[in-house]
Backbone atoms as SQL, in Angstrom:
CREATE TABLE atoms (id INTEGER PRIMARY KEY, chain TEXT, resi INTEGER, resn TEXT, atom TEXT, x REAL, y REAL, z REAL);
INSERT INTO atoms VALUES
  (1, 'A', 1, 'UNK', 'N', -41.342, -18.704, 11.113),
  (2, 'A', 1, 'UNK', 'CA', -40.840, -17.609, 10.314),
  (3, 'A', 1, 'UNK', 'C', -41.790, -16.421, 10.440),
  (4, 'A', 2, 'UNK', 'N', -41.058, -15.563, 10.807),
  (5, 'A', 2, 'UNK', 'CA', -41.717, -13.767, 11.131),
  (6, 'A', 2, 'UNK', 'C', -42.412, -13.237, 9.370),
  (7, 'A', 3, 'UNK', 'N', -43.651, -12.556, 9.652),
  (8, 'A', 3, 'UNK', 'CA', -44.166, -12.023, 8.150),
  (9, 'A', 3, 'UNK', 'C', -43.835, -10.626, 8.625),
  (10, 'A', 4, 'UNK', 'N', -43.640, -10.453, 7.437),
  (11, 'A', 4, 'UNK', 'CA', -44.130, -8.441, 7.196),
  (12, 'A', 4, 'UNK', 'C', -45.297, -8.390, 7.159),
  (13, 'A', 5, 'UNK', 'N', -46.320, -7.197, 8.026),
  (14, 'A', 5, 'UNK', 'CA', -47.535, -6.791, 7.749),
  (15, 'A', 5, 'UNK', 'C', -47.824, -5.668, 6.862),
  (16, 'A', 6, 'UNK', 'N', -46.721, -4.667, 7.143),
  (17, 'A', 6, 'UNK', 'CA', -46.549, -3.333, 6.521),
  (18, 'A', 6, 'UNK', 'C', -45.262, -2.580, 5.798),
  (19, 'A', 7, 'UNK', 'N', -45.330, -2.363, 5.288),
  (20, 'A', 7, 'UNK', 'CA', -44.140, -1.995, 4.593),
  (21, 'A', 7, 'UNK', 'C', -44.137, -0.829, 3.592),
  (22, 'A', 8, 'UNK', 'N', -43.033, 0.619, 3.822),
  (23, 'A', 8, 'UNK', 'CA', -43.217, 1.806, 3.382),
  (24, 'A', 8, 'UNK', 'C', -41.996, 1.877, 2.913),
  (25, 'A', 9, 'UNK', 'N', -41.704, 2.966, 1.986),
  (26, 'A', 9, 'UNK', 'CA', -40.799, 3.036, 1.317),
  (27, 'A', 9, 'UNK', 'C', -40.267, 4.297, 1.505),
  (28, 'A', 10, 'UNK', 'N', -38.845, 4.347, 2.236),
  (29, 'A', 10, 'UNK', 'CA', -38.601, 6.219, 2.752),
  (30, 'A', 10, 'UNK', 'C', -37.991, 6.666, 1.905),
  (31, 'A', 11, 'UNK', 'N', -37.498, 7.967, 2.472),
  (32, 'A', 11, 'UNK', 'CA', -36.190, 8.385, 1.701),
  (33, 'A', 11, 'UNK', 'C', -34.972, 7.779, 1.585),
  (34, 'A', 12, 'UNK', 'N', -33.671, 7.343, 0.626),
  (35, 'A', 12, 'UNK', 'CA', -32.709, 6.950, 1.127),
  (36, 'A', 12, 'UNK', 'C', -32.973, 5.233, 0.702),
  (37, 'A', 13, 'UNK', 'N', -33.743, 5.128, 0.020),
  (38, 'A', 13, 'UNK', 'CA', -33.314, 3.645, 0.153),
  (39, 'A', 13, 'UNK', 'C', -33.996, 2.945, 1.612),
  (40, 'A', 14, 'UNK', 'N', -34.880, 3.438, 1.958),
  (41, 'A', 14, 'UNK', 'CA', -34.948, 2.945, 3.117),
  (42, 'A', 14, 'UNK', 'C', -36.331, 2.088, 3.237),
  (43, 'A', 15, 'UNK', 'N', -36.904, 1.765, 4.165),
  (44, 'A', 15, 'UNK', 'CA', -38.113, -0.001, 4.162),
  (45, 'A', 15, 'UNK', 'C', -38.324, 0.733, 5.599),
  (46, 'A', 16, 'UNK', 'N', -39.359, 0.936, 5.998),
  (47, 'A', 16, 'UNK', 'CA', -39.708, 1.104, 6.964),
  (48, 'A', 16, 'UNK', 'C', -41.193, -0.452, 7.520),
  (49, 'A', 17, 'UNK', 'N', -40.525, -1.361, 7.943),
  (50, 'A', 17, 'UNK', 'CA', -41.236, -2.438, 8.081),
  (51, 'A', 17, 'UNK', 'C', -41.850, -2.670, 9.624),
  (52, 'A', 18, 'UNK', 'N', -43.017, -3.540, 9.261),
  (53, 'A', 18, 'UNK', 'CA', -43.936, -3.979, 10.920),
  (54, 'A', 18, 'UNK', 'C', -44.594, -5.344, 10.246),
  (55, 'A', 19, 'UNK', 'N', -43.335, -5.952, 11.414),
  (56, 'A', 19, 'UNK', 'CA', -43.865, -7.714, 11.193),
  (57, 'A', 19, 'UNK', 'C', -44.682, -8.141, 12.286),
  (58, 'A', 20, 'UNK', 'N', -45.611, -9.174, 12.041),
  (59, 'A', 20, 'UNK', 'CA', -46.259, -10.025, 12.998),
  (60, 'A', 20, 'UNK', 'C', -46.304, -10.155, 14.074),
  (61, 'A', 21, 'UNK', 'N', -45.419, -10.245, 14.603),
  (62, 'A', 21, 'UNK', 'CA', -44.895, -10.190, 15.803),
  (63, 'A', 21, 'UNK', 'C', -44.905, -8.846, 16.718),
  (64, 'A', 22, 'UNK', 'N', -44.906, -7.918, 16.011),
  (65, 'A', 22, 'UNK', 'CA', -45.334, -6.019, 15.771),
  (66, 'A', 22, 'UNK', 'C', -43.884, -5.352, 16.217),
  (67, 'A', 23, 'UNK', 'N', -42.559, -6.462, 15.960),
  (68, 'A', 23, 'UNK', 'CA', -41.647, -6.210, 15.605),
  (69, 'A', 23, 'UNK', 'C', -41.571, -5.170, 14.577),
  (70, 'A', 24, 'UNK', 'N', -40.619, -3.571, 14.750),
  (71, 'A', 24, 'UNK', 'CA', -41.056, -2.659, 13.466),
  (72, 'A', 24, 'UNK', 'C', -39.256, -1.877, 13.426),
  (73, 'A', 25, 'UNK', 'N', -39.142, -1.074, 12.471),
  (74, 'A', 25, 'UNK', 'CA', -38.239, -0.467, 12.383),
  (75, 'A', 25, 'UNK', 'C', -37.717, -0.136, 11.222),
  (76, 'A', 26, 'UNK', 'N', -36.405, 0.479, 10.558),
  (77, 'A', 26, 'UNK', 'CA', -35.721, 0.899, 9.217),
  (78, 'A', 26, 'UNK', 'C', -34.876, -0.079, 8.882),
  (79, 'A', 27, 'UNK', 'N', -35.002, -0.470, 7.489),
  (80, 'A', 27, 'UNK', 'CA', -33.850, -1.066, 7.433),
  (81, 'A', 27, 'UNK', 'C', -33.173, -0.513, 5.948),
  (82, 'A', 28, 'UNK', 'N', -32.270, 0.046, 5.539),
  (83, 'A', 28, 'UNK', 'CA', -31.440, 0.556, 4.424),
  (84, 'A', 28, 'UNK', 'C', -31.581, -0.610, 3.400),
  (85, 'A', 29, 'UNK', 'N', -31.321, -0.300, 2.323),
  (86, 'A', 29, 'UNK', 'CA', -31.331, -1.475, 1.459),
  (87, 'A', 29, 'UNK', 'C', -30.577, -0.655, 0.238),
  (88, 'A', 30, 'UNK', 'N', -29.888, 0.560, 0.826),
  (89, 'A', 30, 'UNK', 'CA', -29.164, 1.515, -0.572),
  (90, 'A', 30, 'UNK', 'C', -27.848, 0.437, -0.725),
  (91, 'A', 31, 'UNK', 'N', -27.342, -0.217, 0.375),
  (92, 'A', 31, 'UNK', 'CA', -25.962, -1.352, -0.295),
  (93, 'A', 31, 'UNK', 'C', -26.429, -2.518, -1.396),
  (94, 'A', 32, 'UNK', 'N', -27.535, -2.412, -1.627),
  (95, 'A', 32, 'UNK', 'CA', -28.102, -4.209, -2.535),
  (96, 'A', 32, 'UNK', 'C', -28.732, -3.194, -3.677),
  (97, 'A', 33, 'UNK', 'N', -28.741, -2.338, -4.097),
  (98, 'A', 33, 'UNK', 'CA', -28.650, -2.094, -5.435),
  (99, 'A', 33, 'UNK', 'C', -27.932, -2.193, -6.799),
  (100, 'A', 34, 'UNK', 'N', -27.926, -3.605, -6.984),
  (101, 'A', 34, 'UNK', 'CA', -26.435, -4.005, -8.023),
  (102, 'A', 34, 'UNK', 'C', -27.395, -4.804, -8.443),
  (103, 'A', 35, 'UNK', 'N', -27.013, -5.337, -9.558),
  (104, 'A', 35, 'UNK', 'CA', -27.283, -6.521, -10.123),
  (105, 'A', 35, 'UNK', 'C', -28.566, -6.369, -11.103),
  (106, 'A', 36, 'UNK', 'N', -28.685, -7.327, -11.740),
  (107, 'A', 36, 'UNK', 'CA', -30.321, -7.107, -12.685),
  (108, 'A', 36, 'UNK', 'C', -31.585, -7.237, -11.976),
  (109, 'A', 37, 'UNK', 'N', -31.823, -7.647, -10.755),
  (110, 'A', 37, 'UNK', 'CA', -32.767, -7.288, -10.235),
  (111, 'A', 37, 'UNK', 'C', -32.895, -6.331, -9.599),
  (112, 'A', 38, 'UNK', 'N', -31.975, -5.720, -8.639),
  (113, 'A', 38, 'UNK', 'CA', -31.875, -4.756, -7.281),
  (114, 'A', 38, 'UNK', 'C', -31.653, -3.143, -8.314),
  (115, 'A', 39, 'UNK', 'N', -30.655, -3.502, -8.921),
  (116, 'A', 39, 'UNK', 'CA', -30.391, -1.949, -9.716),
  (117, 'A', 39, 'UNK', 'C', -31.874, -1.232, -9.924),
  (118, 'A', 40, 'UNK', 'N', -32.662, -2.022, -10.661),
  (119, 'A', 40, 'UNK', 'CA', -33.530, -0.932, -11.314),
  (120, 'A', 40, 'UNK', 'C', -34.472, -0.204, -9.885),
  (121, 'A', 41, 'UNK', 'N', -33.786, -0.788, -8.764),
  (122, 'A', 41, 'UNK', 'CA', -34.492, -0.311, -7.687),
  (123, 'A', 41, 'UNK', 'C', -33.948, 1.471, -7.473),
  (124, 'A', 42, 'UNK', 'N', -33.381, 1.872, -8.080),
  (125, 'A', 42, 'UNK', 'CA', -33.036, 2.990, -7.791),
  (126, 'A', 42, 'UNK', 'C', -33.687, 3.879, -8.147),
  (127, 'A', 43, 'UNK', 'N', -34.349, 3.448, -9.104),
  (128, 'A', 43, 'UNK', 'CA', -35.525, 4.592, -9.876),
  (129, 'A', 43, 'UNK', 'C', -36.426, 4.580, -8.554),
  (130, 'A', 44, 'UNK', 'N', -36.314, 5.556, -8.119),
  (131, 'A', 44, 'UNK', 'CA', -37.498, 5.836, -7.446),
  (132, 'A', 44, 'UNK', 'C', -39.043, 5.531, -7.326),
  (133, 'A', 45, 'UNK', 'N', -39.645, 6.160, -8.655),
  (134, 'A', 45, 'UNK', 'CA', -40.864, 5.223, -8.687),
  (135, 'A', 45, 'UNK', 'C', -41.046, 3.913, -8.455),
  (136, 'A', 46, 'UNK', 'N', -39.828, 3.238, -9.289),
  (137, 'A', 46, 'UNK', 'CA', -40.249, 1.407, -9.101),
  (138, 'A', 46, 'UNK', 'C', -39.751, 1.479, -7.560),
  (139, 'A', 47, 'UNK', 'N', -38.863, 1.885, -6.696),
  (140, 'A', 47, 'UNK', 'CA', -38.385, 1.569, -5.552),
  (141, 'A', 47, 'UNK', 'C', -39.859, 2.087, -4.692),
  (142, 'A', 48, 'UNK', 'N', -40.407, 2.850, -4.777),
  (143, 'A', 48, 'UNK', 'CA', -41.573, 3.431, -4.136),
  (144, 'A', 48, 'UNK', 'C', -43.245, 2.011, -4.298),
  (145, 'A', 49, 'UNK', 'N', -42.809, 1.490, -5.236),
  (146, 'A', 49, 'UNK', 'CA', -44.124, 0.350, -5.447),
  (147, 'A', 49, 'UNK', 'C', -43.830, -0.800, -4.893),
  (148, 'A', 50, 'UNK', 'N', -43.141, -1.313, -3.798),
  (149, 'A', 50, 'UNK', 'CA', -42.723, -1.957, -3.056),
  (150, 'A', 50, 'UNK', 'C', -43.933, -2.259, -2.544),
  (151, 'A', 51, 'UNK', 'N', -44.472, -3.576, -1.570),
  (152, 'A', 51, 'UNK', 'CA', -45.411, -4.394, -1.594),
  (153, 'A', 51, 'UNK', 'C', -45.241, -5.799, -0.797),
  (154, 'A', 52, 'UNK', 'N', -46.074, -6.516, -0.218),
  (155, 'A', 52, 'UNK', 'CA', -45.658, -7.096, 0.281),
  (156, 'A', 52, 'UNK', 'C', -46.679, -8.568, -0.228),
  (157, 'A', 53, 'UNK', 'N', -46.296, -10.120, -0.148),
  (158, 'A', 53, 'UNK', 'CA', -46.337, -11.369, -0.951),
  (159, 'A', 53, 'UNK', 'C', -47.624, -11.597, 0.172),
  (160, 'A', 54, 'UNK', 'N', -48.387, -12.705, -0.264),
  (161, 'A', 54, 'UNK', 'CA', -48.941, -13.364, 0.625),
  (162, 'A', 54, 'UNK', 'C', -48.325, -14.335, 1.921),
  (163, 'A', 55, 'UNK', 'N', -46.727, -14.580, 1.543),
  (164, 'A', 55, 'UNK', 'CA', -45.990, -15.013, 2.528),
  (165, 'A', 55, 'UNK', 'C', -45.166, -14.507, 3.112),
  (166, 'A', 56, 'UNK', 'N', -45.322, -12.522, 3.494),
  (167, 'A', 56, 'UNK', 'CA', -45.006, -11.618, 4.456),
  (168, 'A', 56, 'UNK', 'C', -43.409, -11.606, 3.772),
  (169, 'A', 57, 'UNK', 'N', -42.904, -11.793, 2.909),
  (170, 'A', 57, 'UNK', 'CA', -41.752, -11.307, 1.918),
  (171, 'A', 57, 'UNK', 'C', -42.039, -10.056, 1.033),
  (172, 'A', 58, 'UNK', 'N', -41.444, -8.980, 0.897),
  (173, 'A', 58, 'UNK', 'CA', -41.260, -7.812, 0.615),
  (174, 'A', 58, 'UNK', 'C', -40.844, -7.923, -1.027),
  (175, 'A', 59, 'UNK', 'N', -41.840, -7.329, -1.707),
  (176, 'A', 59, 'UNK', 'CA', -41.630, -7.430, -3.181),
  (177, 'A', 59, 'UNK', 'C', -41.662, -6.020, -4.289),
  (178, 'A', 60, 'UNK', 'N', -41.188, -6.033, -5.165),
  (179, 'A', 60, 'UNK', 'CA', -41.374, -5.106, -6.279),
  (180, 'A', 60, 'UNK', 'C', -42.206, -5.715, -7.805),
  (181, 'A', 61, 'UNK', 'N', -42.128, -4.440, -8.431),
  (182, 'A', 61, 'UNK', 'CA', -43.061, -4.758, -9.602),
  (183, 'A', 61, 'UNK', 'C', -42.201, -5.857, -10.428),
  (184, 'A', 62, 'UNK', 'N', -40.628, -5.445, -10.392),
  (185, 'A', 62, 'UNK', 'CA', -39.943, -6.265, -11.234),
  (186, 'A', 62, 'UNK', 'C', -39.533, -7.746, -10.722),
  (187, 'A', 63, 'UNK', 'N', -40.209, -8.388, -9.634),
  (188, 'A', 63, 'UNK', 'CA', -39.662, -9.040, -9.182),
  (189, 'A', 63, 'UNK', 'C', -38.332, -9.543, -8.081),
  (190, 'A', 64, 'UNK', 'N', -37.985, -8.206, -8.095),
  (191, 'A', 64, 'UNK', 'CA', -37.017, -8.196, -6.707),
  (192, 'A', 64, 'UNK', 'C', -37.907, -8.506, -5.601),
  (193, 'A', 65, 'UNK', 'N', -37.207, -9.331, -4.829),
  (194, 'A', 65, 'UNK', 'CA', -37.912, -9.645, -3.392),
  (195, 'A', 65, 'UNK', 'C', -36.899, -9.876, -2.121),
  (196, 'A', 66, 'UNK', 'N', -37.158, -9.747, -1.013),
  (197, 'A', 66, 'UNK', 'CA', -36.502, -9.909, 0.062),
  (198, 'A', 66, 'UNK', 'C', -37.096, -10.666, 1.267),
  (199, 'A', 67, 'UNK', 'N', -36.555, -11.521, 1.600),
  (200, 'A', 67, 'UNK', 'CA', -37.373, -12.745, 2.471),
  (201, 'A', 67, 'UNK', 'C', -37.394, -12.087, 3.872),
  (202, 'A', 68, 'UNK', 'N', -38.345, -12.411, 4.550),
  (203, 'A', 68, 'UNK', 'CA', -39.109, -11.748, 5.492),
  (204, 'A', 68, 'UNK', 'C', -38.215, -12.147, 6.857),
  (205, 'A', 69, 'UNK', 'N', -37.436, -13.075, 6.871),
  (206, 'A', 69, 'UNK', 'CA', -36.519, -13.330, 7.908),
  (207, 'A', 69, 'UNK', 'C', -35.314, -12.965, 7.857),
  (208, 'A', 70, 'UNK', 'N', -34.641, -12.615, 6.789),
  (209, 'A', 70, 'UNK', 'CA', -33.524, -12.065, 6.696),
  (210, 'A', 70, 'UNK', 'C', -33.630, -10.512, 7.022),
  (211, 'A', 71, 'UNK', 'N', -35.096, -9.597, 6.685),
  (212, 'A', 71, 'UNK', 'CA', -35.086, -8.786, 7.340),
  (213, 'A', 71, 'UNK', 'C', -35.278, -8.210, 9.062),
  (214, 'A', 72, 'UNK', 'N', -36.006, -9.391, 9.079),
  (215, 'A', 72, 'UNK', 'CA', -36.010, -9.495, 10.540),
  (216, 'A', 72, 'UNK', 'C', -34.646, -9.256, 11.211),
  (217, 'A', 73, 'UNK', 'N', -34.128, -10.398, 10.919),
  (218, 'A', 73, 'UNK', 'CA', -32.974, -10.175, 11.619),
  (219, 'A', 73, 'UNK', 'C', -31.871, -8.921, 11.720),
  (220, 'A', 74, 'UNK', 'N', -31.726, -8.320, 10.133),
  (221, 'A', 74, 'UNK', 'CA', -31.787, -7.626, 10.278),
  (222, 'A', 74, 'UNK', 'C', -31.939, -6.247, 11.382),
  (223, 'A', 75, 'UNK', 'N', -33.349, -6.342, 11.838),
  (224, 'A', 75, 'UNK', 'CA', -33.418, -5.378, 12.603),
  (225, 'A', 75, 'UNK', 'C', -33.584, -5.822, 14.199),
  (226, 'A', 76, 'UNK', 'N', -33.302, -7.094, 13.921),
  (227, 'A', 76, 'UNK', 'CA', -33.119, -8.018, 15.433),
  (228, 'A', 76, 'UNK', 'C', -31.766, -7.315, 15.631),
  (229, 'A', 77, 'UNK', 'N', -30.806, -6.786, 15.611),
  (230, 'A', 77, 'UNK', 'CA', -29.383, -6.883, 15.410),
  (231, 'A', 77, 'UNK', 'C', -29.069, -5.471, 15.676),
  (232, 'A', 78, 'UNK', 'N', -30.824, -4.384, 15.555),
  (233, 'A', 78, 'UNK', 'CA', -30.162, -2.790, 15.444),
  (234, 'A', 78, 'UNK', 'C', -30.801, -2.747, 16.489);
C-alpha cells in the first residue's frame, strides 16, 4: 500500500498530493462534501488544516480521513 508524503490544500477543493513512490498530482474532493464528516470540510480554514497520519492517509482536525490507496488510484486513472 502507497503512503502520502505531502499533502497541500488548493483552491477548489482540491489535495495536491506526493506519495512514496513520488507518484504526485490533484485530486478534487469538492464531490465528497456531504455528510457529518466531509461537510464541515467546506469551511475553508478546517479544509486548509489537512495533514497527513503516520500511515500516509490524509486527515483533518475533525476527523475526516481518506485512505492513501483510494487516492492513489485515483490519480493512477488521470
Amino acid at each position: 500500500m502507497r503512503k502520502v508524503v505531502s499533502v497541500e490544500a488548493r483552491p477548489e477543493y482540491r489535495l495536491f498530493l506526493v506519495f512514496d513512490d513520488g507518484t504526485q498530482g490533484e485530486v478534487s474532493i469538492a464531490d465528497r462534501l456531504f455528510g457529518s464528516m466531509f461537510e464541515p470540510l467546506k469551511d475553508i480554514d478546517l479544509f486548509e488544516r489537512v495533514q497527513i497520519d503516520p500511515y500516509g492517509a490524509v486527515y483533518w482536525p475533525n476527523d475526516a480521513d481518506l485512505a492513501p490507496d483510494a487516492l492513489y488510484q485515483v490519480l493512477s486513472k488521470s
